[in-house]
Each structure stands twice: as structure tokens, then as C-alpha cells.
N, C-alpha and C positions, 0 to 999 in steps of 0.2 A: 615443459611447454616449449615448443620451438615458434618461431616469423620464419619464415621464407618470403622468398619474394618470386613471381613469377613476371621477367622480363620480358620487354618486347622485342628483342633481338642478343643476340651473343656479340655483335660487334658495334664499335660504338667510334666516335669521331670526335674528336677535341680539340676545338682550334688552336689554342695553345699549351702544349704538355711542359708543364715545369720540373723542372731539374731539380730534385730538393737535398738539400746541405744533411746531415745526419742527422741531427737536430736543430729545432727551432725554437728558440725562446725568446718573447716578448713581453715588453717592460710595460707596466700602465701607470700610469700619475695620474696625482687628484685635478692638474690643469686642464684636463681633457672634457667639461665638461663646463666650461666658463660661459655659453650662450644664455645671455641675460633673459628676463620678460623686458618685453617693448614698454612696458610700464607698469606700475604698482598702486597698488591702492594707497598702500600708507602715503604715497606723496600725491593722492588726489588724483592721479588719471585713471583711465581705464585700462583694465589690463584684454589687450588684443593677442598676445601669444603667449599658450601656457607649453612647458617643457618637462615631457618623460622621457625616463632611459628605458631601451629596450635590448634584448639579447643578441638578438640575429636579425640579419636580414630580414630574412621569408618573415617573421614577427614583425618586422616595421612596416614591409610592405603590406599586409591587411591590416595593422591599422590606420597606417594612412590612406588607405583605400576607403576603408569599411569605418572605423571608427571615428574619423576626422571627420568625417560628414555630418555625423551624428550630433556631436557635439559644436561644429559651428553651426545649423539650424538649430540648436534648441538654444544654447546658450553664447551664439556671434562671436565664438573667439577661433584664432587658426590654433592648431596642434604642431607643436613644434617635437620632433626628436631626436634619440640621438643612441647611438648606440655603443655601449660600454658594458666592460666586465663588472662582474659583483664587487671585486676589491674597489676597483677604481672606483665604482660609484659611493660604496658605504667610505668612501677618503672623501671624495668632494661634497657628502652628506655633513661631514666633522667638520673642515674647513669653513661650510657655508650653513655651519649652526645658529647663527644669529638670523640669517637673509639670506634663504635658501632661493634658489630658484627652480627649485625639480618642484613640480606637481606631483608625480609617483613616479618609481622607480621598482624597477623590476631585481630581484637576488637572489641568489642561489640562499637555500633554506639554511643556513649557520648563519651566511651575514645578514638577512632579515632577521633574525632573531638576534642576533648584536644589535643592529640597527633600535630594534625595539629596546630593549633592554639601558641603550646607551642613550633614549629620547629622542632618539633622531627619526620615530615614526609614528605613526596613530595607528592603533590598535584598529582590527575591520571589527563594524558594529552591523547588525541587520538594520538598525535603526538609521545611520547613515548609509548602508550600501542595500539596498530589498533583494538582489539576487543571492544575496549570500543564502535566505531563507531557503532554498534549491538548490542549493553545491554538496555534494557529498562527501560525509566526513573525510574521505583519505586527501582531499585537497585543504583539510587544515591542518593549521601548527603551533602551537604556543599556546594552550587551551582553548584553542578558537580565536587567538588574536591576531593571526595572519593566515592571508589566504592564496593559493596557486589557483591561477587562470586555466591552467593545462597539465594535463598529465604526460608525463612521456616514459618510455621505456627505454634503458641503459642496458646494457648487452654488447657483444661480439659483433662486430659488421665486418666484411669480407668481402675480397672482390673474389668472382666463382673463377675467372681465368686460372688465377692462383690456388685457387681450392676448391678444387673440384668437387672435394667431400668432405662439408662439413665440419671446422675443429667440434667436437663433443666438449671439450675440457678446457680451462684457463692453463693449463699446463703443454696443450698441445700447440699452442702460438709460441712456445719457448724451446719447442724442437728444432738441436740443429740446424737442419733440412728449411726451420723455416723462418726464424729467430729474428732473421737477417732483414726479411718483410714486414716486419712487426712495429705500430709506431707504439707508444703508450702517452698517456696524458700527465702533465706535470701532477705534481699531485697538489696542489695551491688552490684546484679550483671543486667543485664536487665532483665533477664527472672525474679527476684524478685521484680523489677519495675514497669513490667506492672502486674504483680499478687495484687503489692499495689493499681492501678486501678481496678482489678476485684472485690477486695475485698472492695475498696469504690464504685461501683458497686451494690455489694451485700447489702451493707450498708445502700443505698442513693435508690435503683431501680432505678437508670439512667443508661443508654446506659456507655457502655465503651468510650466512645468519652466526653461524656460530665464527668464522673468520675475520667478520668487520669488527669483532670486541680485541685485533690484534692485527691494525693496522701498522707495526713497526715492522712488523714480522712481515706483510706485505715490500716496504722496501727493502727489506735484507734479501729477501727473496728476487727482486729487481737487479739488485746489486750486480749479483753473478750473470748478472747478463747486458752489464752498462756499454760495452764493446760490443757487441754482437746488436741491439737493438738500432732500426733504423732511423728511426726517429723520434724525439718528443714533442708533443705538440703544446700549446697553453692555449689553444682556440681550435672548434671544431672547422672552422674555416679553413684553416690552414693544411688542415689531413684528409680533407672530402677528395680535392682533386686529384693527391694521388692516388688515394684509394679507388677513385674510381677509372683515372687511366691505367693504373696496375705497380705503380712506384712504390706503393705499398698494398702489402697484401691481408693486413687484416689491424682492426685498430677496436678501442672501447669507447664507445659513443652513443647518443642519445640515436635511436633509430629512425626519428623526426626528420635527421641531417641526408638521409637517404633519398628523399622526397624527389627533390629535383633534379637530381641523378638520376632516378630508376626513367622521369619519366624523358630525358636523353636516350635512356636505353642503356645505358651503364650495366655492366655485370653484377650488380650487386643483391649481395640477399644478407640476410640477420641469422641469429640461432643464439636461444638461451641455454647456453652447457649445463653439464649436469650438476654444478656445482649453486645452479640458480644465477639470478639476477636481479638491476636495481628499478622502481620505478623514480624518478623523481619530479619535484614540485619548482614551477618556475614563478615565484613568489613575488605580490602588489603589492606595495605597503603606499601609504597615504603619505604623505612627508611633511614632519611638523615644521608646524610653522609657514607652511604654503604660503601664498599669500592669497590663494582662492581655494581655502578646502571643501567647498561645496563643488568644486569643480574636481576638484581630485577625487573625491567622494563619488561624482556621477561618473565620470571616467570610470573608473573599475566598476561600478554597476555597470554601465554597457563592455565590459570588456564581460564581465560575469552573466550578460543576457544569454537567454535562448537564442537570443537571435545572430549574434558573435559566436559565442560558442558553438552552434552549428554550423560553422565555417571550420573551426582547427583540425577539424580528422580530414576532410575533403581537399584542404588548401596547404595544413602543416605539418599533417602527419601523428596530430597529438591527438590522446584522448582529451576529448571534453568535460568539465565539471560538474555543468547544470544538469541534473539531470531530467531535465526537460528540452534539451535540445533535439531537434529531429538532425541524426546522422548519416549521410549519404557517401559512401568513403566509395570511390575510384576504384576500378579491378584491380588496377597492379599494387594498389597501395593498402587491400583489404587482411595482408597478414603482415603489415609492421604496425598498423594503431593498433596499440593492446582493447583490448572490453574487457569491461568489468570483470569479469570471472577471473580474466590473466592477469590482472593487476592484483589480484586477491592473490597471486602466487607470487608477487614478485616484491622482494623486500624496500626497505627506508632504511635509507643509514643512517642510524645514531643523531642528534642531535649534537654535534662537537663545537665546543668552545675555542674562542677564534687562539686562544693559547696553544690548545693541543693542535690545532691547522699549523699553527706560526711552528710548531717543535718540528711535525711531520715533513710537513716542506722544507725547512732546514736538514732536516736526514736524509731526506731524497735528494736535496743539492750536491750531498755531500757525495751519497753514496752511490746516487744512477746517475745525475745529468754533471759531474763533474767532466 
């Protein structure tokens, strides 16, 4: 299966082009998420703002657009957010185990499933969420006790300046000729997870199915090229702009992040080599203890409506879950949201326990981003 992307121009204008260091690593603490509720029930008032964590931008912006509206007419309260990584949030989940103040919280699929496991979540019930009855199975996880909003597709993105044709292979970003353009993702976070399968992949020439049961072997394979790569990133934010002014020339990323790039006019286009690719789930969980679970409860039903969900292919670039959403996807943006059928090609990594994450990330410090 390949994405491309057909852009609207080859040349492209960027009011500020940044200069990026080799690599880039950043820190997240459990303090980043200290925005209280305006008030609590348990002390008798009303509570007027409730608070989720979201991944990205472009995700915050539709739901404060689109979902915040919804939810202050039916039930009068404002939607407050905030945007932080899965660690830092499953830390200030632990911290604020007694008097939480997240209403739900968005994680990458291992630390939702820590999260559950360690009580720090509510299981999704049809009985408290009704759109779950219309998601389709590959948006669940934990036997059905947590659910993804969105699907998106993990793969190679590229700027065409630099590549004109195509890498085919995860071993072809390690040419040489091209090494030097190459960012990769820490591995701490999922998207740097399954990049340590592509990269034992590239290592081994096995399929990415059979690769990801031998992600060490991915960073040894990194290793030999800790000097020569340009960059690491720990946020997709931080590698979009060079990638798409040409600072770098090819990186492993959710193809979602292309979105408002392409529609700049950015050189950019996708490709699932032949070694395969990931899809992955960007995962609600309820957060116990709320102090209004029936509001976290409707929050992800309207995040899981038809009527939400046929906004993320059009606005984020993601597949949708419901599968009752009417889908209207943009010309330029009609070959990076996977359909169905490409997502049936494209693998899950592993469910990994937050132990073997803590070992891998420790090898990879040791061995690529020293």
C-alpha cells in the first residue's frame, strides 16, 4: 500500500525557517497539568469548568470549536484544555489520585492501559458511552475497555524536494547519501516504538509484524548511525517544520501531522515501504474519580458521535471510528487518511508493558541519543 500526496505547488514560503540543533529532547513533568476545576461538588458548588488533556493542536482546535459547544448547551459548563504528552499525563493521573482534576484524558495505547490497570481510569461501557455501540473493533483495546477516537496511519513522510523518488525501504533513510536528513523519534513515546520495529525491520529485512517482537534489535540497529542522524525528535511538533521547509528530509510519523502542511503547499507526500506499517489508536479513557463522570461519560460519546467523527478525515487527517459517519475528505488530503481496507493492512504494535518501554528508552539513551 502506498499514500502520496498530490500538492498544490512545488514551492512553498515559510515565514520563519528554523535552524535545528541535531537533536532535540524534551522533558515533561507531572506539574504541567495543575489547572484546577472552578469548583467541586464535593465542597457544594457548582462545577462551571471541566478539564481534558489532548495530543496536538489541530485536536484541540476541533474540540473547542466543535465539541465545546456541544457540551456547554446541553450540560452549562465551559471545556477547559490542555495539551500534554501520555507520560506526563498518566504522572499527574498518579499524583492527583485522590482529586483528580482531568475529566478524560487522551494516551497513547500502553499508558492507557497502565492507566487502567493502575485504577487511574473507567473502563468505556456502551451503557455509559451509546456511540461505542458503532465504533469498530480495531478502535478497541483491553477487551473492549478502552476506546480510540481516531485512527491514524504511522509510516515514512518525506519532503519530495529531497526525494524525489520515493524510499521503498526503512533501510533506505539510512543511506549514506541520506542519513544525514533523517530525524527519528525518541523511542519513549509510541510513534518511537514502532519506528524501533521499522528500524529492526530494516535491520533483519523481515516484515514489520515479525520485527516488532525484537525491538532491541531495532536500537542496536539505530546505534550505528547515532552520528550521522539529524535529528531526534520526542514531539511531532517539533519535526513537521523542518520537514517541510527541507531541514529535514524524511522522518516516522503519524501522517495526520501532514495536514496543514500540504494544505501550505509544503512538498510533502507519505509511502508505506515494503517492509509494512503502523496504524495507531489515540485512546479516551474516563478518569476515576472525576468529580462529574457523567460528564466525562458524554464528552467521549460526543467525541465518538457521527457527528464529531465526521469531521477527523476532513479537518485531521484521521480515519474515523463510527462507523456511521458520513466522510467528505479534501482532494489533496484523499491519499494520507487510510479506509478501511488500508488499515486492515497495516499493523498494532504489541501491547508493551510500561517496564519493557522504561528498558527500551533506557537503550536508546544509551545507544542513539547519547
Amino acid at each position: 500500500m502506498t499514500f502520496s500526496i498530490k500538492t498544490r505547488g512545488t514551492e512553498m514560503t515559510i515565514a520563519t525557517k528554523v535552524n535545528p540543533s541535531r537533536r532535540t529532547m524534551l522533558k515533561a513533568g507531572a506539574g504541567g497539568l495543575a489547572m484546577p476545576f472552578l469548583g467541586n461538588r464535593a465542597f457544594g458548588q457548582k462545577v462551571t469548568q471541566v478539564l481534558v488533556t489532548l495530543p496536538d493542536a489541530s485536536i484541540e482546535k476541533l474540540v473547542l470549536t466543535r465539541v465545546a459547544p456541544i457540551l456547554r448547551d446541553r450540560f452549562k459548563v465551559e471545556l477547559k484544555t490542555q495539551q500534554s504528552s501520555s507520560s506526563q499525563v498518566l504522572s499527574t493521573m498518579r499524583v492527583q489520585r485522590s482529586r483528580p482534576t482531568i475529566l478524560a484524558a487522551t494516551l497513547d495505547l500502553s499508558f492507557a492501559i497502565q492507566a487502567l490497570e493502575e485504577g487511574l481510569a473507567e473502563p468505556a461501557t456502551v451503557a455509559n458511552i451509546p456511540n461505542l455501540a458503532d465504533v469498530i473493533p480495531k478502535a478497541f483495546a483491553a477487551n473492549g475497555n478502552i476506546v480510540s477516537f481516531i485512527l491514524s496511519a504511522d509510516t515514512l513522510t518525506y519532503n519530495t524536494a529531497l526525494w524525489p523518488k520515493a524510499p521503498q525501504s526503512y533501510a533506505d533513510i539510512f543511506d549514506p547519501a541520506k542519513v544525514r536528513t533523517t530525524a527519528v523519534p525518541a523511542a519513549g513515546s509510541n510513534i518511537g516504538l514502532e519506528f524501533l520495529a521499522a528500524a529492526s525491520a530494516a535491520s533483519s529485512g523481515k516484515s514489520i509484524t515479525e520485527a516488532m517482537n525484537d525491538l532491541e534489535a531495532g536500537v542496536r540497529y539505530l546505534g550505528r548511525f547515532r552520528d550521522q542522524i539529524k535529528m531526534i525528535y520526542t514531539r511531532s511538533q517539533e519535526v513537521m517544520p523542518l520537514l517541510a521547509n527541507g531541514d529535514v528530509g524524511v522522518c516516522f510519523n503519524k501522517t495526520r501531522f501532514m495536514t496543514d502542511w500540504i494544505f501550505r503547499g509544503a512538498p510533502l507526500d507519505c509511502i508505506v515501504p515494503t517492509q509494512g506499517a503502523f496504524y495507531s489508536l489515540n485512546c479516551l479513557v474516563p478518569v476515576k474519580g472525576s468529580p462529574v463522570p457523567e460528564i466525562a461519560n458524554a464528552y467521549i460519546d460526543i467525541m465518538l458521535s457521527p457527528e464529531i467523527q465526521s469531521l477527523w478525515a476532513s479537518e485531521i487527517g484521521s480515519a474515523p471510528v463510527n462507523r456511521r459517519a458520513v466522510i467528505d475528505i479534501p482532494e489533496a488530503m484523499k491519499r494520507i487518511v487510510p479506509k478501511p481496507e488500508q488499515i486492515e493492512k497495516l499493523a498494532l504494535l504489541p501491547e508493551l508493558p510500561q517496564k519493557q518501554i522504561a528498558e527500551l528508552t533506557k537503550l536508546f539513551n544509551s545507544e542513539v541519543a547519547r
